[in-house]
C-alpha positions in Angstrom: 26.1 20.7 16.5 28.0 17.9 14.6 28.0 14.9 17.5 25.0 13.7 19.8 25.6 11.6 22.8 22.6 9.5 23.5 21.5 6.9 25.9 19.1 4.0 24.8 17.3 2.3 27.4 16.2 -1.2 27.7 12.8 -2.5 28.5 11.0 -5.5 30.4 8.3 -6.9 30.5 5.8 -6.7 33.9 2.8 -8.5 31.6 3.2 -10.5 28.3 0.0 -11.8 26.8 0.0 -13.5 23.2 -4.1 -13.3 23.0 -3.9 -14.5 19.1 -2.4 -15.2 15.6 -3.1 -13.0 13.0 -3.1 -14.6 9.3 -0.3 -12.7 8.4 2.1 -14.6 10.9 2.5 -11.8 13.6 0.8 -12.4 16.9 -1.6 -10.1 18.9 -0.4 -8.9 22.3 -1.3 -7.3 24.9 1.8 -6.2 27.1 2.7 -4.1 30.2 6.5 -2.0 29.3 8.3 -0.3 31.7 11.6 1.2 31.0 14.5 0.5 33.3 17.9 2.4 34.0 20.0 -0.1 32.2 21.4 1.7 29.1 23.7 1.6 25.6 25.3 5.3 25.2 25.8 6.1 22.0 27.6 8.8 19.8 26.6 10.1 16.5 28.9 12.4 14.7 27.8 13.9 10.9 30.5 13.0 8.4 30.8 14.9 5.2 30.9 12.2 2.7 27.4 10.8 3.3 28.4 7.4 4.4 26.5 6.0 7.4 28.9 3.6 9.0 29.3 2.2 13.1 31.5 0.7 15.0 30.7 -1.3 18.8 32.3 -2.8 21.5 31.4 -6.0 20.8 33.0 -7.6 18.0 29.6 -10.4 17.3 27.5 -7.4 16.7 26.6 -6.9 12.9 27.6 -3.2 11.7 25.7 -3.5 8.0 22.5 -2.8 7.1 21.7 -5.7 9.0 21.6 -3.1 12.5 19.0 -1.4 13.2 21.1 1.8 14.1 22.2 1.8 10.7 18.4 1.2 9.4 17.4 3.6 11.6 19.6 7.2 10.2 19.4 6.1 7.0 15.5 6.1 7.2 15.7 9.8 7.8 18.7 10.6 6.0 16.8 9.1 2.4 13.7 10.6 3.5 14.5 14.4 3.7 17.4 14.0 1.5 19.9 14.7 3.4 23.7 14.9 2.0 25.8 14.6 5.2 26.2 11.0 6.6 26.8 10.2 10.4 29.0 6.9 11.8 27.7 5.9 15.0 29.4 4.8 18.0 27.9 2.4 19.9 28.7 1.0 23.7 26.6 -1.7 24.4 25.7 -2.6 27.8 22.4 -4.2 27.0 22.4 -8.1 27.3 22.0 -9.4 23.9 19.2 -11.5 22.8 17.8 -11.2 25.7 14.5 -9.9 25.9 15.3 -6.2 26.5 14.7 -4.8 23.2 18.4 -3.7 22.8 18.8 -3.4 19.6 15.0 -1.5 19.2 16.0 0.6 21.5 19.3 1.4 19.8 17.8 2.1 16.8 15.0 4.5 18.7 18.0 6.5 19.9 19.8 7.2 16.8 16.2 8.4 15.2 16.4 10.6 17.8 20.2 11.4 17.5 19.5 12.0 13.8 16.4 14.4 14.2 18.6 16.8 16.1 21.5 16.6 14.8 19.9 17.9 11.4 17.1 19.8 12.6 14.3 18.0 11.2 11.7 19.2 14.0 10.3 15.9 14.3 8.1 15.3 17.1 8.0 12.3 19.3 4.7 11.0 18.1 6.5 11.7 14.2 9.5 9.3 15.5 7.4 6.6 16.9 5.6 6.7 13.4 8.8 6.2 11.6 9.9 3.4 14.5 7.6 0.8 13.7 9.2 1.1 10.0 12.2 -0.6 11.5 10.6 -3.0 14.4 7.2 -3.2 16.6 9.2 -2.5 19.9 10.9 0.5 18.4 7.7 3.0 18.8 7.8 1.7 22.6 11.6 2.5 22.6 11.0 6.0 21.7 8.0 6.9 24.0 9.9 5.0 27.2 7.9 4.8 30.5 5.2 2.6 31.7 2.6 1.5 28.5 0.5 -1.2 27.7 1.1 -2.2 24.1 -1.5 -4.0 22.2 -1.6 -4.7 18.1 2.0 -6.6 17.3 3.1 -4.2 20.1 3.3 -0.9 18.3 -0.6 0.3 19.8 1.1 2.2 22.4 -0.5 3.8 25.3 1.0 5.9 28.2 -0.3 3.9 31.9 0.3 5.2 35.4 4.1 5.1 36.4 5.0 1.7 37.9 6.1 2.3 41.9 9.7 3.3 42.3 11.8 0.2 43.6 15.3 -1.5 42.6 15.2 -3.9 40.4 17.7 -7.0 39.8 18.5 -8.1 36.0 20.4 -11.2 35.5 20.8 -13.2 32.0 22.1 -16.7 32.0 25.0 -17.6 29.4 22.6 -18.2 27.1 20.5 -16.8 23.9 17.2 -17.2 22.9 15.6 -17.5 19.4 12.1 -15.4 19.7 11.4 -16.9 16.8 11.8 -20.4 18.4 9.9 -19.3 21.3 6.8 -18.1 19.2 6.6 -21.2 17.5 6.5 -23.1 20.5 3.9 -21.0 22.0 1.8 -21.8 18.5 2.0 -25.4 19.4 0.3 -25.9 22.8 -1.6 -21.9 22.4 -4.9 -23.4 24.0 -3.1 -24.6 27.2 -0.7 -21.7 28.4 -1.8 -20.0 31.4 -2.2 -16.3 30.3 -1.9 -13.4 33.0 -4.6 -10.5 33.7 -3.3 -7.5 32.2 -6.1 -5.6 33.1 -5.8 -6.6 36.7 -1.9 -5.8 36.5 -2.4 -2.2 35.2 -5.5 -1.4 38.7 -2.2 -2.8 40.5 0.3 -0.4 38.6 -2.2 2.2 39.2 -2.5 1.6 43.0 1.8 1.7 43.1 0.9 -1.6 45.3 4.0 -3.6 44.1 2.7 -6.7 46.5 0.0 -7.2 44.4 1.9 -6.0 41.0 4.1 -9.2 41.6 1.1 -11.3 42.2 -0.4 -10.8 39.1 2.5 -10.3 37.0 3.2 -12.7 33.7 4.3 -13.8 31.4 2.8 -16.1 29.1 6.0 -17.2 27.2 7.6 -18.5 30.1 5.0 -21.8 29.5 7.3 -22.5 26.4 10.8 -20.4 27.3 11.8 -21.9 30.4 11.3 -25.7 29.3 13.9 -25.1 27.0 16.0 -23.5 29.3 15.4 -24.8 32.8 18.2 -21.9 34.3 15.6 -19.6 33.6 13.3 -21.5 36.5 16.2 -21.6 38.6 17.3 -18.2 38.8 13.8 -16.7 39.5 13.9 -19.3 42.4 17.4 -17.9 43.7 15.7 -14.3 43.4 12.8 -15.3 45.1 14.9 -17.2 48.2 17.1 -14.1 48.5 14.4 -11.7 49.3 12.3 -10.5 45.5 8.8 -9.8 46.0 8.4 -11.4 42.7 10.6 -12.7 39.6 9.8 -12.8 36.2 10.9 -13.7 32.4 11.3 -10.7 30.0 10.1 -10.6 26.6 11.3 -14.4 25.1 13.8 -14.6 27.5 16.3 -15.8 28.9 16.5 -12.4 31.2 15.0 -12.6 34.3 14.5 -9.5 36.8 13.2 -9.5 39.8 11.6 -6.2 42.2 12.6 -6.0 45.6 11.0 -3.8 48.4 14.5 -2.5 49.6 18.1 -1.8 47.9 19.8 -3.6 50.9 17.9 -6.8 49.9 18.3 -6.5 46.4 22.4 -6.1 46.8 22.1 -9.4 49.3 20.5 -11.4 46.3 22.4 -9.7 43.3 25.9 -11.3 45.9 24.1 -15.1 46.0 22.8 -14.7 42.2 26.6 -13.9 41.6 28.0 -16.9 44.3 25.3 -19.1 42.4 27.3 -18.9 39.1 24.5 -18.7 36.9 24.1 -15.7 35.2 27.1 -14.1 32.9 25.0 -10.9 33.1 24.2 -9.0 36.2 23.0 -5.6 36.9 21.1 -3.7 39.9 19.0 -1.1 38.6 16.0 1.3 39.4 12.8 1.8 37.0 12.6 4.7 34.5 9.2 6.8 34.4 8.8 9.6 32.4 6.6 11.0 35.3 9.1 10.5 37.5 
């Protein structure tokens, strides 16, 4: 084949748990992932001048080596010496900066992309080795599903699908700085509240989404949502309009929220959207690879 159409999918976060600092700067986690249907589609398309080059729909996006989809093919075009080139097309749907791990995720799909385009005959566990070359949520990105992710986030392992229900995604007209966030977090580390992850994944287990919602969190929200108080508010809306429970994603600003029904969820995505708070909106279902 010479083109690949590809769909990266974006990620929250049900549990986010910073449990310490290593001395290198990177912090420990311990995470909850679960994949969502909310998606970039890409196209890769080998060029016979070995170039790797891109082009997006949104002009603020950087297409150098700066982009992880670029990173990403020429990772395994240097590494089995490969003469052709590809230029990548993407269509971003993905909020940016946003907690969603858009841009891993992009670069997790055009590994894949690139792998069968050229026939390598990598494996998935082969990819997710290379993915962590090029960011700690790309491994994650490649795997998809629900995981808990410990380390700096690239300890992956496979958990028992999260219980099928729609969910609502709604940024605010703002980005956040993780790296802002994380050093906020450093500052007041001994007083955060942080969730039970263990608790969340006997919850995830039991597909009780009640009690999934009840012991969801998020331990950035403690610094995140002082910042940026909308954050607060729209989880509020969520809740008003009928979630079972609302949450931060990653470093923000994203919020979701599950709801038990998709009448309920299309009442509150139409007050979320009244409310004029979000610039982002999107009612979606959860991806499991069990599913």
């Amino acid at each position: 084949m010479d083109s690949i159409d590809v769909k990266a999918l974006a990620k929250i976060n049900i549990g986010l748990d910073v449990t310490g600092i290593r001395e290198d700067g990177y912090h420990e986690v311990r995470m909850i992932m679960q994949t969502v249907n909310l998606f970039d589609k890409l196209t890769v398309k080998k060029v016979k001048d070995g170039t790797v080059s891109m082009k997006t729909n949104l002009r603020f996006l950087p297409v150098n080596d700066d982009n992880l989809c670029i990173k990403a093919a020429k990772l395994l075009i240097e590494e089995f010496d490969i003469k052709e080139g590809v230029e990548i097309d993407l269509e971003k749907h993905i909020p940016v900066a946003a907690g969603m791990a858009g841009g891993s995720t992009d670069g997790a799909a055009v590994l894949f992309a690139v792998n069968r385009l050229f026939n390598l005959g990598l494996s998935r566990k082969d990819l997710m080795e290379r993915g962590v070359k090029l960011g700690a949520d790309v491994p994650y990105c490649v795997m998809r599903g629900t995981a808990l992710a410990e380390g700096i986030g690239e300890v992956l392992t496979p958990i028992s699908p999260m219980v099928k229900c729609p969910v609502l995604i709604a940024k605010p007209g703002i980005s956040v700085s993780t790296k802002m966030v994380y050093e906020a977090l450093d500052a007041k580390f001994d007083s955060v509240v942080h969730p039970d992850i263990d608790q969340l994944m006997k919850d995830i287990e039991a597909k009780d989404l009640q009690a999934v919602c009840s012991h969801m969190g998020n331990v950035l929200e403690d610094v995140t949502i002082p910042m940026h108080p909308v954050i607060a508010d729209i989880k509020q809306n969520m809740l008003e309009h009928g979630a079972v429970g609302a949450m931060m994603s990653g470093s923000g600003p994203t919020v979701f929220g599950f709801f038990e029904d998709n009448k309920t969820a299309r009442a509150a995505k139409d007050a979320l959207t009244k409310s004029g708070m979000v610039k982002q909106l999107y009612l979606t279902t959860l991806f499991n690879t069990k599913n």
